[in-house]
N, C-alpha and C positions, 0 to 999 in steps of 0.2 A: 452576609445578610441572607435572612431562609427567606426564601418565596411562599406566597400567600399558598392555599391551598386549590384556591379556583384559579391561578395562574398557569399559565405555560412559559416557558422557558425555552430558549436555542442560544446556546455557544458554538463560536468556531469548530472547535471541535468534536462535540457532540454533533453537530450540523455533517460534518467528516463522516462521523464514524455510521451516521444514519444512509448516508452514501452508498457507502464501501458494502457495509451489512448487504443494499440491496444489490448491488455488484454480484457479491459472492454466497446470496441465494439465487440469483440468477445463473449462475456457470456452475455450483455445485450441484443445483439439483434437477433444472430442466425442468421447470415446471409449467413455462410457456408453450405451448404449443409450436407456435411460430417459429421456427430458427432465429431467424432474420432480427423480427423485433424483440425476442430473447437477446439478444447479441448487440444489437442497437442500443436499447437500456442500458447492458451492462457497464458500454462504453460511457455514455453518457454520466452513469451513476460513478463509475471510476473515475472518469474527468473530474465530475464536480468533488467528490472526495479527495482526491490530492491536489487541487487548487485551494482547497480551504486550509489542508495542513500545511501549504508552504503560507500562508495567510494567518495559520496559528501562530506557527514559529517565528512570524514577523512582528505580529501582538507583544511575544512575550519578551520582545528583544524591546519594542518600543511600539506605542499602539497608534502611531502617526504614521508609521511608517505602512501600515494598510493601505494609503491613501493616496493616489496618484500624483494628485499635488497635495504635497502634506500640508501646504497654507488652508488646503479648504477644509482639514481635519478642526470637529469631526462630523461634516454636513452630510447627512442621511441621501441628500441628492446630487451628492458629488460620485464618480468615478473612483472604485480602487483599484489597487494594482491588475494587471494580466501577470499571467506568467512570466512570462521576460522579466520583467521590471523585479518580480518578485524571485527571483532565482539572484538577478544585479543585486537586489540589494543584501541579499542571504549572503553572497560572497564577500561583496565590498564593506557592509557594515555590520553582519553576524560573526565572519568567519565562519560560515559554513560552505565548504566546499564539496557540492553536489561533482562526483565526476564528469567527465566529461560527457560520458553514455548513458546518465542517466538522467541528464541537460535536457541531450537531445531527446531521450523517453519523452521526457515533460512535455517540452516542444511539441514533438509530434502528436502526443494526443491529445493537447490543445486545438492541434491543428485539425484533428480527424473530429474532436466533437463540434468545430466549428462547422465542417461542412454537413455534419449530420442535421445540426441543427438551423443553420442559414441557407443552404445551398443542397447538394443532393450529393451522396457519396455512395461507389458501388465499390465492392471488395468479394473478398472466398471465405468463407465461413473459417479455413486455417487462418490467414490475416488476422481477422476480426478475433479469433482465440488467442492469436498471439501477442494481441495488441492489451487485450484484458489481464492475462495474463501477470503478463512483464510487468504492468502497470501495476497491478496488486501487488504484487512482490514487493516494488518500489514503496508504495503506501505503506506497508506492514512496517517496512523494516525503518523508513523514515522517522514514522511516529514511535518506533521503539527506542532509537539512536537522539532523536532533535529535541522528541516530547514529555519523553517517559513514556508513553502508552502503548500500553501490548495488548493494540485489537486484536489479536489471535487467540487472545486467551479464551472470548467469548464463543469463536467458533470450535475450540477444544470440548466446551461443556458436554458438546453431542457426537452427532459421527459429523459432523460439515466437515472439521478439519482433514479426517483421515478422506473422506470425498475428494475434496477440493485435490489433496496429494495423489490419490489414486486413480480418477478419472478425468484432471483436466491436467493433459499432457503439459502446458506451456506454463501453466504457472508452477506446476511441479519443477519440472526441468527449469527456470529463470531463478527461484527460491533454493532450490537446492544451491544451486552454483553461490546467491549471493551468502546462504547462510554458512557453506562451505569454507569461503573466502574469510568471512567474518570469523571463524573460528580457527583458519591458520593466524592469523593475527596475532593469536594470543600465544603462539610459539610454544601448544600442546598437541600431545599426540590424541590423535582420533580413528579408531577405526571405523570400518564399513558397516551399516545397520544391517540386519538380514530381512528387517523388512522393507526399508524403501529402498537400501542401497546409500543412501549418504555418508560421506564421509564425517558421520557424525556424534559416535559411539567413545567414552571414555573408558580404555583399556580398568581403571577403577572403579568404573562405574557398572552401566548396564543401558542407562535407559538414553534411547534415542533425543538430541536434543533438538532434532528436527518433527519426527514422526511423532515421539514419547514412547514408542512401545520398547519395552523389556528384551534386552539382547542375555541371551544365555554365553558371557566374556570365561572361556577357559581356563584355570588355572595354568601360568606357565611351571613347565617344568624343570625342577633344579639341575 
């Protein structure tokens, strides 16, 4: 069905990825003055972004299943899921098993954007990068694996991506590791990029499947 043209429009996921976006223009380019409240944002934008895709993935599995008590589905002033309920039911009735550590990710930045936003929360600006970080990592790769959707592609368009890998130490290091892992998986070999370093380079190839940049791979010799 098209939408009028004086209409506006939000889905789940689009609602995500408008998040996330502001997330990861807030850590990649520093445009806030503030530390503090740059880093605060970002959590909070990271929060609301990966509560909505484990809320996507719940949609597409069943769209009652959003709903705290799914009898009140689909009352606009009923309660939907928190995280808990919404990770329970991803395992029990998606067959999606979130690991163990990236449960508890979930979890705990539920837990950190609740005090930011109810209560009052003090941390170290490393924390607070750590916490963004890890969490983006998590969002990317989720919505790449659960949804189809490769929010990264959009931050490829410009330099964000290469940013994002080159000056924010924790989501570099959290993504490297998960994208590393994801590609032993597949029980091919990879060498090391020369320019980020990941183990992520097809000896037939060339181009980084993390970074994208062009590895100059040697011929081996007979």
């Amino acid at each position: 069905m098209s939408i009028p043209a004086d209409k506006v429009s939000f889905d789940l996921i689009q609602n995500a990825i408008d998040s996330i976006s502001r997330a990861v223009e807030l850590i990649a380019w520093n445009e806030m003055p503030n530390d503090g409240a740059r880093l605060k944002q970002a959590i909070l934008s990271i929060g609301h972004g990966v509560e909505l895709l484990l809320k996507e993935r719940l949609r597409q599995i069943h769209p009652v299943l959003i709903w705290e008590d799914v009898d009140r589905y689909p009352s606009l002033d009923a309660r939907t899921v928190g995280v808990d309920k919404a990770i329970h039911r991803l395992r029990q009735i998606g067959a999606i098993q979130l690991s163990d550590e990236d449960a508890a990710l979930v979890k705990s930045l539920r837990n950190t954007r609740n005090a930011i936003e109810h209560f009052s929360w003090t941390t170290t600006r490393q924390e607070a990068n750590a916490i963004v970080g890890k969490a983006l990592s998590f969002a990317i790769a989720f919505a790449q694996t659960h949804l189809g959707v490769d929010i990264a592609f959009a931050y490829k368009r410009d330099d964000t991506w290469q940013q994002l890998l080159t000056t924010h130490y924790d989501f570099a290091k959290a993504h490297t590791a998960r994208h590393e892992a994801a590609l032993r998986a597949t029980n091919e070999y990879f060498v090391a990029c020369e320019f980020c370093g990941a183990l992520a380079v097809s000896p037939s190839g060339g181009s980084c499947t993390l970074c994208g940049h062009w590895n100059d791979i040697p011929d081996e010799p007979f």
